[in-house]
N, C-alpha and C positions, 0 to 999 in steps of 0.2 A: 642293981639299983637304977641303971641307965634305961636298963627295959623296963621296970618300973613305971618308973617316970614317965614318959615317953606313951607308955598303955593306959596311963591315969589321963595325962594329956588328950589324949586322941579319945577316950572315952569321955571327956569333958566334951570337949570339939562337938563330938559326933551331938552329944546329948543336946546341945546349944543348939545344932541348927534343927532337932525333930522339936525343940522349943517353938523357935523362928518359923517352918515350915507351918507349924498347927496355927499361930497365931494369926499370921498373914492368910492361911486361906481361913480360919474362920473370919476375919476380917473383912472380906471379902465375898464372902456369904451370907450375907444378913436373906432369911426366909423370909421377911416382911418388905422386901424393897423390891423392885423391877428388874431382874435381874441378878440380882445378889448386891448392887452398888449402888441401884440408880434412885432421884428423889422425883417422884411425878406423875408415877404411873402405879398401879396397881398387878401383881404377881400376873400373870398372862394375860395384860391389857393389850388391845388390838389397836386402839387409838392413839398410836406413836402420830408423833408431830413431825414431818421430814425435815431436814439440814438446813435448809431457807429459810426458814422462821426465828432459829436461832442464831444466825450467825453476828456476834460480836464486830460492834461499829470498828467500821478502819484496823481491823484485826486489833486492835488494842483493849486486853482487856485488867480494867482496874482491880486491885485485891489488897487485903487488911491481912495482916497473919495477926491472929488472937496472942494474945500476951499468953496462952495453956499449950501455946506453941514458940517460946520466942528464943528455948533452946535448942530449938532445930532450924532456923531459920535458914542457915547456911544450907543446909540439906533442903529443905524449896528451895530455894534461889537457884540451885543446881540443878536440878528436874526442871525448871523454867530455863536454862541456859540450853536445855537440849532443843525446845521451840526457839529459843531466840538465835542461838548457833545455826540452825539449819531451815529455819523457815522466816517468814514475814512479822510471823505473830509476836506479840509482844505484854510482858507481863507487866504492869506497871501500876508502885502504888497510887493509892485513891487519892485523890485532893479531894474534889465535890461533885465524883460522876452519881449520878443516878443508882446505875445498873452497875452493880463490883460482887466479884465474890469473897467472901470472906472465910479463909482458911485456920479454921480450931478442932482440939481436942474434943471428937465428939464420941459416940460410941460405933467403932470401927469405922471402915471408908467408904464415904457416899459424895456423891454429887447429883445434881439437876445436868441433863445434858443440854449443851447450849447455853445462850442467854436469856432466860424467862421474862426479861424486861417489868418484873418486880420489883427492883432495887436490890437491895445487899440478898445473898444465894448464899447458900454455907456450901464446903468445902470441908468435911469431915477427915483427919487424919489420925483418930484415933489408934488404941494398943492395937500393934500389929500391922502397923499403916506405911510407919517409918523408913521406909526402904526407897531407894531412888524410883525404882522400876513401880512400886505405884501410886508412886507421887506423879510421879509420867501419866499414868493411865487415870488417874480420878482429873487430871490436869485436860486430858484428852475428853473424857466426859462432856468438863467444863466446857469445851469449845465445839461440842456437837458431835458427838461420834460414839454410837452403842458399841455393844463387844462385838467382837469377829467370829463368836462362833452362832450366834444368833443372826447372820448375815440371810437373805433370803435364799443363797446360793450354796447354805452351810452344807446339805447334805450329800455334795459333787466333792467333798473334800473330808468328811470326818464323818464315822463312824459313831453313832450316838449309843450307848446300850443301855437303852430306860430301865432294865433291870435292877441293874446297878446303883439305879440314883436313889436319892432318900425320898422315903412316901412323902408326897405334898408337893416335892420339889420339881415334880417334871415338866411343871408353866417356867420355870429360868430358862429350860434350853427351846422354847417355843420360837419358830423362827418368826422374823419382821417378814412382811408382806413387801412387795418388791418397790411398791411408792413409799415403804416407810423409813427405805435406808437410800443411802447414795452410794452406787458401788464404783467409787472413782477409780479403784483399783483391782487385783487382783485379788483372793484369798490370799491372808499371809499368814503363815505358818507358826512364826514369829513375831508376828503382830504385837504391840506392846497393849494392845484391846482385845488379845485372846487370853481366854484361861485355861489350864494345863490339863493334864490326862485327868485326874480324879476329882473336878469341880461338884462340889454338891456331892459326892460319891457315898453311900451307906453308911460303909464303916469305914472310912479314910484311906482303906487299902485295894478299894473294889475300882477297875478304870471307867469312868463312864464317856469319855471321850476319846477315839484313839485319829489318828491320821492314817489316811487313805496310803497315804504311800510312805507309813515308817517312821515317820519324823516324829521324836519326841515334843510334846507339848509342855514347855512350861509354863509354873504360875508368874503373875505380872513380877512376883519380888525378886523371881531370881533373874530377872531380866535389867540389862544395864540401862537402856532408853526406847527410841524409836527406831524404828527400822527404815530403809530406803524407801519402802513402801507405806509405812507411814508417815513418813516427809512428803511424799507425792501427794499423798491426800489431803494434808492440811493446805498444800502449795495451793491446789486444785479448787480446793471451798475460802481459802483466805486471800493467796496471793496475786 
C-alpha cells in the first residue's frame, strides 16, 4: 500500500512539472514577437535599438501590478529583490512618472526592452509566466537586455541545429549585429536571458540549441535568479 502511495505520488509529481515545463516554454515562445518575448520589433528585424537609448532615468524604474496579478504580488516583489539585493536598480511603485511599466495578466510573457519613453509599457505575466526565473528575465528585458543566445558572439559558444527548429521559426535564433547588443560580459551559460536546449524545438523533444562545451542549457523557469555575470552587467549599463 506504501509503494502504492508513494508511485501514485511521484507519478503526480512528475506529471505536474511535464505541465509546468510545456506551459512556461510555450509561454515564452510566442511566433509573433521578436524573439519569442520581446514587444517592438518584428520576427527577424535587423533594426534593434542599442542599450543607450533605453536606459531607465537614475536606474529607477516605476511600475503598476494590474489588479489580474494582485495574487502574485509577493512573487514580483521577489524577482525585483534579486535587482534590488545585488544591483543599483531599483523597482519602485508609480506615483506620477511618465514612463512606468505596468505588470498584468496578458497572454504569455513579453516585454519592450528598455524604456520606450511612451509612458505606461506592459509587462506581460501571463499562464505560464509565474515562476521566479521569468519574472527575472521579462524584468531584464524591461531594463534593456535581449537574450544571450541571440548575442552577436552566439555562435563561439552554442551549437544551433536549424533542423530541428519549427518551420517559420528560424528568424528567433537570428543573431544581433555587433552595434545592436552591448557585450559587457562574457557568454553566460547560465544567463537568466538565455533559453535552454529545445527553444522553439519541432516537436518538443528535438534540441535545437546545444553548448559548445556540455553544459546543460536551461529554460528561464527553472532558474532561481541572475547570475554573477548578470549582476555585472546590469552594474555596467546602470551603476
Amino acid at each position: 500500500m506504501r509503494f502504492l502511495i508513494a508511485f501514485l505520488l511521484g507519478v503526480t509529481v512528475a506529471s505536474a512539472l511535464v505541465v509546468r515545463n510545456e506551459q512556461g516554454k510555450v509561454a515564452l515562445q510566442n511566433p509573433d514577437l521578436f524573439q519569442g518575448d520581446i514587444l517592438g520589433f518584428e520576427p527577424g528585424d535587423r533594426n534593434v535599438i542599442p542599450h543607450q537609448q533605453m536606459r531607465w532615468t537614475n536606474a529607477k524604474v516605476p511600475y503598476v501590478i494590474d489588479f489580474s496579478l494582485s495574487g502574485s504580488t509577493a512573487l514580483i516583489q521577489s524577482a525585483m529583490n534579486d535587482y534590488h539585493i545585488n544591483t543599483c536598480v531599483r523597482f519602485v511603485p508609480r506615483t506620477n512618472e511618465r514612463n512606468y511599466i505596468k505588470i498584468f495578466s496578458g497572454q504569455g510573457c513579453y516585454s519592450y526592452v528598455g524604456m520606450i519613453n511612451r509612458g505606461e509599457q506592459p509587462v506581460s505575466l501571463g499562464n505560464g509566466c509565474l515562476y521566479r526565473g521569468t519574472i527575472v528575465h521579462e524584468l531584464g528585458h524591461a531594463l534593456g537586455f535581449f537574450h544571450e543566445q541571440n548575442r552577436s558572439d552566439r555562435d563561439t559558444y552554442l551549437v544551433i541545429y536549424w533542423q530541428n527548429i519549427q518551420k517559420g521559426m528560424e528568424t528567433q535564433f537570428a543573431l544581433l549585429a555587433p552595434n545592436q547588443n552591448l557585450l559587457l560580459t562574457g557568454f553566460d551559460h547560465d544567463s537568466i536571458m538565455l533559453y535552454g536546449n529545445y527553444a522553439f524545438s519541432k516537436d518538443r523533444t528535438s534540441l535545437t540549441m546545444v553548448a559548445k562545451n556540455g553544459k546543460r542549457l536551461l529554460e528561464p523557469y527553472d532558474k532561481s535568479g541572475m547570475t554573477s555575470s548578470d549582476i555585472q552587467r546590469i552594474k555596467k549599463m546602470y551603476c
